[in-house]
C-alpha positions as CSV (number, residue, x, y, z in Angstrom):
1,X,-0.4,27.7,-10.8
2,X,1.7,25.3,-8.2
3,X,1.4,28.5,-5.8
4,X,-1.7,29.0,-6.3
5,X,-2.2,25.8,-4.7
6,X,0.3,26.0,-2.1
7,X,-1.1,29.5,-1.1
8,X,-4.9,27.8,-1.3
9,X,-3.4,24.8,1.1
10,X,-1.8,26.6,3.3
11,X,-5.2,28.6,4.1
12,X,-7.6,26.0,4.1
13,X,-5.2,24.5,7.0
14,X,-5.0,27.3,9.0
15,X,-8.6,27.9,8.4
16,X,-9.4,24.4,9.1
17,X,-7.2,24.1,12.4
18,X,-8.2,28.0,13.7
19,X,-11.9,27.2,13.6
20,X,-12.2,23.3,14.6
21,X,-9.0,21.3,15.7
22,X,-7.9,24.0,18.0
23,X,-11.3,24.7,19.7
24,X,-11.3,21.1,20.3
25,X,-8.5,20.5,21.8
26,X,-8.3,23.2,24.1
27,X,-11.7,22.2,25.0
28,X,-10.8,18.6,25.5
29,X,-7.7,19.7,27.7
30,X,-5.9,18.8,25.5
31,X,-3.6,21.7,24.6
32,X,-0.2,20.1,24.6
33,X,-1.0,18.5,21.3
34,X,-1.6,22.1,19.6
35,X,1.7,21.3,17.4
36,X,0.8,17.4,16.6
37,X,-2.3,19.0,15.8
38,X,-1.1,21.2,13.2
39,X,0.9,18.7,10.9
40,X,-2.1,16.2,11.3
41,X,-4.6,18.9,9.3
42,X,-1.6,18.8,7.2
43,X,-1.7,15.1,6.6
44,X,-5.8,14.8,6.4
45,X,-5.7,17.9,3.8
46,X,-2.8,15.9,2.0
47,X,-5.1,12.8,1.9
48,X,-8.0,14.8,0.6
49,X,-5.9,16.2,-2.3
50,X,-4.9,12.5,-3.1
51,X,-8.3,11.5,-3.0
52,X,-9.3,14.4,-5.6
53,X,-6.3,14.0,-7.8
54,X,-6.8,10.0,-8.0
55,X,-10.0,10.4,-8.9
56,X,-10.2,13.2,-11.9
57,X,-7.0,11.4,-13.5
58,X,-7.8,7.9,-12.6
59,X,-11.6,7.5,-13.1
60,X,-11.6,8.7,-16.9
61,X,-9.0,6.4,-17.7
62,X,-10.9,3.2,-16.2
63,X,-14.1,4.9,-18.5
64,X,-11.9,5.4,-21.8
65,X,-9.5,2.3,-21.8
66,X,-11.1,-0.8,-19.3
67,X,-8.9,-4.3,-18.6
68,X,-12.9,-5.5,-17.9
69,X,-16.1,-4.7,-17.4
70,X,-16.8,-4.5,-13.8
71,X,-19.5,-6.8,-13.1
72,X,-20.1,-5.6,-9.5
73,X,-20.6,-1.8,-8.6
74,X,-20.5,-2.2,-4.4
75,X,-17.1,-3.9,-5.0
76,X,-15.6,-0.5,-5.8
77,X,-17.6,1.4,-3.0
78,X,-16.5,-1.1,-0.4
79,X,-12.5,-0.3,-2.2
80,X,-13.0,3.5,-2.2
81,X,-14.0,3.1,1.9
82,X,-10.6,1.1,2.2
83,X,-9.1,4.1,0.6
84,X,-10.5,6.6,2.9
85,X,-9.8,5.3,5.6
86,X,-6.3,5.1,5.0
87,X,-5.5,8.4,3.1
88,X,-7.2,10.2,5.8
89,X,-6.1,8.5,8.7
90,X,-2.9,8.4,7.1
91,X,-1.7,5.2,9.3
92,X,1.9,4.8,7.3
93,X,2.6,8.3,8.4
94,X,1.2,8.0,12.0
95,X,3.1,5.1,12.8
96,X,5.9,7.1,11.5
97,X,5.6,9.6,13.5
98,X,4.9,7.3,16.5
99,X,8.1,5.4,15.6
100,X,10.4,8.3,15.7
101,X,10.7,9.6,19.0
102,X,11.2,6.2,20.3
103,X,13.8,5.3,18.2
104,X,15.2,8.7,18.7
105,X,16.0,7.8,22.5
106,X,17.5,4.2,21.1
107,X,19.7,6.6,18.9
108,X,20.5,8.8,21.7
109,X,21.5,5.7,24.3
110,X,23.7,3.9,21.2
111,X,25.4,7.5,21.2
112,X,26.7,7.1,25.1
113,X,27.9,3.7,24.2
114,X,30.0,5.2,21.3
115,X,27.8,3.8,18.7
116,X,27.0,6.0,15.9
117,X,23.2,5.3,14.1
118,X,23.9,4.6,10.4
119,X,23.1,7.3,7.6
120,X,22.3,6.8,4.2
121,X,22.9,9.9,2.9
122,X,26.9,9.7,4.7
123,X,27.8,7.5,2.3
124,X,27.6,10.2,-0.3
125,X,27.7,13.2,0.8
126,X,27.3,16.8,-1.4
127,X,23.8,14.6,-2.8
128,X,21.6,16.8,-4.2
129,X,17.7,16.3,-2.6
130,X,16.4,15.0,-5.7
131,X,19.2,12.1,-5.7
132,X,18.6,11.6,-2.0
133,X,15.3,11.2,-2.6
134,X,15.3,8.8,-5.4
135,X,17.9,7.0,-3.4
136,X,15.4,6.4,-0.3
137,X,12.7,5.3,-2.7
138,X,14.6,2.8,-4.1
139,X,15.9,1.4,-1.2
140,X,12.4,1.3,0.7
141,X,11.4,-0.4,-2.3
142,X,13.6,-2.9,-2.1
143,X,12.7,-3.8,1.3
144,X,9.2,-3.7,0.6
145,X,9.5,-6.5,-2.3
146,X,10.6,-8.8,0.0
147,X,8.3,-7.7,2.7
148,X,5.7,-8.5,0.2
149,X,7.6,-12.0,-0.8
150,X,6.3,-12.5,2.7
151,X,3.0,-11.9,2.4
152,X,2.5,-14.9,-0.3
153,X,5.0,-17.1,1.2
154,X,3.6,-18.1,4.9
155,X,-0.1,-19.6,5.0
156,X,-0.9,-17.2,8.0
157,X,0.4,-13.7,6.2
158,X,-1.4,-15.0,3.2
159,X,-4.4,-15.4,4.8
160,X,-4.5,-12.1,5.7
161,X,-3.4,-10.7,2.3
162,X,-5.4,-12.9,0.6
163,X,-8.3,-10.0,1.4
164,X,-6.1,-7.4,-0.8
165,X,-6.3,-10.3,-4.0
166,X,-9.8,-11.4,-3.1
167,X,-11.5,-8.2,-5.8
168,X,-12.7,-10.0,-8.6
169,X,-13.2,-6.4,-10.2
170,X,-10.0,-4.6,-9.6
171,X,-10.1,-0.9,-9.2
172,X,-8.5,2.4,-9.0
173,X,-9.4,2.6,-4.9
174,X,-8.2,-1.3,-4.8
175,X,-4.8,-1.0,-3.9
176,X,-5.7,-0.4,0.1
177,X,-8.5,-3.1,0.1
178,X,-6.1,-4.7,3.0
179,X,-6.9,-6.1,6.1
180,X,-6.0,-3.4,9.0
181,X,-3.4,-5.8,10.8
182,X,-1.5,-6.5,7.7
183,X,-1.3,-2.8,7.1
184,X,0.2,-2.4,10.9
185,X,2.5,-4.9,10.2
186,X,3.9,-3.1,7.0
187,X,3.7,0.3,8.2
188,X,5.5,-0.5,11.2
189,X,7.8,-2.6,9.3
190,X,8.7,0.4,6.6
191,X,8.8,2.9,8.9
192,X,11.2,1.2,11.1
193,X,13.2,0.9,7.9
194,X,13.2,4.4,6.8
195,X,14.1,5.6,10.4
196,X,17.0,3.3,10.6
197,X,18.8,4.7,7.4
198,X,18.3,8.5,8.0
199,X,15.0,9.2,6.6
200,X,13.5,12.7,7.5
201,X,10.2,13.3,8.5
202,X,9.1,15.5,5.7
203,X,10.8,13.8,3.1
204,X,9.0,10.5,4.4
205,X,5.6,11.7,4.1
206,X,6.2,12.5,0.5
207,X,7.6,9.3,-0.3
208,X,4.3,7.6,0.9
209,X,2.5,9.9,-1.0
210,X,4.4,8.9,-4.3
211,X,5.0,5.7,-3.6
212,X,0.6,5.5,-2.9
213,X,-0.2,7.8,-6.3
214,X,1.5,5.0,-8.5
215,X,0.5,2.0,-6.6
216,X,-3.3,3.4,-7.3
217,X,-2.5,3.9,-11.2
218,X,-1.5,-0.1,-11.0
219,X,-4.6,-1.3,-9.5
220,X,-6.7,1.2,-11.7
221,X,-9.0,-1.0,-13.9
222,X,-7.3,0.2,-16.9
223,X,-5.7,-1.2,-20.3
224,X,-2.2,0.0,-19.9
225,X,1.6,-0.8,-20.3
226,X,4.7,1.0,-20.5
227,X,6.2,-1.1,-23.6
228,X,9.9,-1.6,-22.9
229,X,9.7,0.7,-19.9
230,X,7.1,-1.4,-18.3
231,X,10.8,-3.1,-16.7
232,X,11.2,0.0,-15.5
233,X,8.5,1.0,-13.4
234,X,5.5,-1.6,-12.6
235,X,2.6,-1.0,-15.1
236,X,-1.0,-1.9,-14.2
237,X,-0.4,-5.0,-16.8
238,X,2.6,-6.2,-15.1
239,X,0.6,-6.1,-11.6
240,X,-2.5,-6.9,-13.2
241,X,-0.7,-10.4,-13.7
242,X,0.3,-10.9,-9.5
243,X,-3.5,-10.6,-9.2
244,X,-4.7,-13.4,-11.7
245,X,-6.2,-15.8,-10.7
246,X,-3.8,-18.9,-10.1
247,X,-0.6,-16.9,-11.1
248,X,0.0,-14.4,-9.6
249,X,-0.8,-15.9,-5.5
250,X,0.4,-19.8,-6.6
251,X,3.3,-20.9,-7.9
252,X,3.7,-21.9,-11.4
253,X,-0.3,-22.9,-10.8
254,X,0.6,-25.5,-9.0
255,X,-1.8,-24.8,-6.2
256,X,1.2,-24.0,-3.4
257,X,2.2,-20.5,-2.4
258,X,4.4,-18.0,-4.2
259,X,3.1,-15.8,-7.5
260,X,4.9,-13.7,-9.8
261,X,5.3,-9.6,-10.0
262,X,6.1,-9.0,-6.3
263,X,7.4,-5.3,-7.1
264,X,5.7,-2.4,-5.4
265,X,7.1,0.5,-7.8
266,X,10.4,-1.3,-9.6
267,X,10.6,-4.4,-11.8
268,X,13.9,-4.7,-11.4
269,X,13.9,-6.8,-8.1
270,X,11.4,-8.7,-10.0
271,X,14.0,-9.5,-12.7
272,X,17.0,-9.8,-10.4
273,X,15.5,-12.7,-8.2
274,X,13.5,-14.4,-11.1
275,X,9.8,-13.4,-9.9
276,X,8.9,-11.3,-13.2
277,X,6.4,-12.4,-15.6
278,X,5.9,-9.7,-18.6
279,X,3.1,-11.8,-20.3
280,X,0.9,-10.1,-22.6
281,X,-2.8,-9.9,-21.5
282,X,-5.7,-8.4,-19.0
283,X,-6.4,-11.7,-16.8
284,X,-9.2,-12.1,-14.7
285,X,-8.5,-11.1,-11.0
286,X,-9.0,-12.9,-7.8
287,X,-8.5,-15.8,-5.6
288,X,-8.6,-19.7,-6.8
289,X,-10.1,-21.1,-4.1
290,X,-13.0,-17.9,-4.5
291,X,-14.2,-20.2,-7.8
292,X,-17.0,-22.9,-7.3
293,X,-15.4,-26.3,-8.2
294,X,-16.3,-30.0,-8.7
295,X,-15.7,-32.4,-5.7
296,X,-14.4,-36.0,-6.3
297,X,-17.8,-37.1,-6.5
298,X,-18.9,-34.8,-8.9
299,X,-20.7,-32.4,-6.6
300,X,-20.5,-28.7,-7.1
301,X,-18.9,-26.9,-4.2
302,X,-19.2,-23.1,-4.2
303,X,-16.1,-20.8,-3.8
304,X,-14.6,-18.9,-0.3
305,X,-16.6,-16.2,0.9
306,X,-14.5,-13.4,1.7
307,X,-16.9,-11.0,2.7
308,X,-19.1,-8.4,0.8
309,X,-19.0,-5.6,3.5
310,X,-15.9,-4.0,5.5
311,X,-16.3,-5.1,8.9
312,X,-17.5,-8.9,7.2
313,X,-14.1,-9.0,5.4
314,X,-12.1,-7.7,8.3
315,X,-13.6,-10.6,10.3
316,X,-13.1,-13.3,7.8
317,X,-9.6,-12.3,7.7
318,X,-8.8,-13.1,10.8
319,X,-10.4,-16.6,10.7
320,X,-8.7,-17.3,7.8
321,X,-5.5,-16.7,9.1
322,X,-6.1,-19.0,11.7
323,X,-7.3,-21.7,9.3
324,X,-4.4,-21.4,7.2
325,X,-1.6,-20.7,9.7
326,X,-2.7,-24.4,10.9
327,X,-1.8,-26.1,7.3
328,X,1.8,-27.6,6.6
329,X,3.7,-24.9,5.0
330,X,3.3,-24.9,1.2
């Protein structure tokens, strides 16, 4: 079955570069980036797959075992555009791959200077690929916890990432509802990371493509834990709660920035620097300050708008980060 698949992907991007990329390109003038070329089908077929795969497994389980009933149906259409756009454009692995040669010559000009780039993999050599593989992912994901610490901790980051927490009706296609700049700043950010401790090319594009599968199953609009292994590997209850509203973005609801459940894949760094919260429960999902509220003098004031459409929310991003990089830090 498995090469079956490899034999069917394999032909569908030769097929695909053979009869359009390469036509293209040489058409364009463009014929130095025949080889580019080639491993980009690679990555857009890759995204298609995930695409595919997310939504036969995904989609029943958000039908058979709901955390709500969705009460808005564009919210997910807007979420699966999000998705697109990133799975095909595949922006963690172009900036990757735009990354590498650069710090390949910063490698190269540390070498005349007698300085040797560090290796993860050196410090234990004979690993087998599996373990080296495991032992990237949890190191990247270390990095990313705190990367994402960030996010909620400075009023400018959050009012960028505040977009990513603004779905009132959480979905499987939710997990890339980001604003484009915050995604530069983490993909550059990660893929700095993973060049600077020896990760390969190949084995980096299937880390994001891991890493992405599971982050989608915790966003998925689902009724689901792990039981005791839920401190294991983040379940979409445990990051159900860092998307409540006034927990999971505030700290201890006190109205001031911080939030619980910060891990991307592992618990653990949850547990280790005392962000975890394993309460029971489906909250709701969303922002506070997205509720209508009472004013002082008793007049109803209606909640943020953070944009119904794509280009509306990538705007209002911006402007809010402004806005909130101008408040006294929390």
């Amino acid at each position: 079955m498995m090469q079956h698949f490899i034999d069917w992907f394999s032909w569908a991007q030769g097929w695909l570069f053979e009869s359009l990329v390469e036509p293209f390109l040489y058409h364009a003038g463009l014929g130095e980036y025949i080889e580019d070329a080639f491993e980009g089908v690679e990555w857009f077929l890759t995204g298609v797959c995930e695409l595919a795969a997310l939504y036969l497994v995904l989609r029943p389980l958000e039908a058979l075992i709901p955390a709500q009933k969705l009460g808005n149906r564009y919210a997910r259409l807007n979420d699966f555009i999000y998705t697109v756009i990133h799975r095909l454009g595949l922006f963690s692995v172009a900036v990757f791959f735009t990354l590498d040669p650069l710090l390949d010559r910063v490698a190269g000009l540390l070498r005349l200077e007698g300085v040797h780039p560090f290796n993860l993999e050196s410090l234990l050599p004979g690993m087998s690929p599996l373990a080296s593989f495991v032992l990237y992912l949890v190191v990247l994901d270390f990095f990313e916890y705190w990367f994402h610490r960030g996010q909620h901790q400075f009023n400018w980051w959050w009012g960028l990432h505040s977009l990513h927490h603004s779905q009132r009706d959480m979905n499987l296609w939710s997990d890339n509802r980001n604003h484009l700049l915050d995604d530069l700043l983490r993909d550059i950010y990660m893929a700095a990371i993973a060049l600077a401790i020896g990760v390969a090319p190949a084995q980096y594009v299937l880390l994001v493509s891991v890493s992405r599968a599971l982050q989608s199953l915790q966003h998925a609009n689902v009724r689901l834990h792990f039981g005791w292994f839920e401190r294991l590997l983040v379940s979409p209850r445990f990051h159900r709660r860092h998307h409540a509203i006034g927990v999971g973005h505030e700290s201890a609801g006190k109205g001031t920035l911080g939030g619980c459940n910060f891990g991307v894949l592992l618990p653990v760094w949850d547990i280790l620097f005392r962000t975890a919260s394993f309460a029971p429960g489906f909250p709701e999902t969303g922002v506070r300050d997205q509720l209508e509220r009472v004013d002082a003098g008793g007049n109803t004031v209606p909640g943020r708008d953070y944009g119904r459409g794509f280009w509306r929310q990538q705007w209002l991003g911006l402007t809010r980060m402004i806005e909130f990089a101008g408040r006294k830090p929390s």
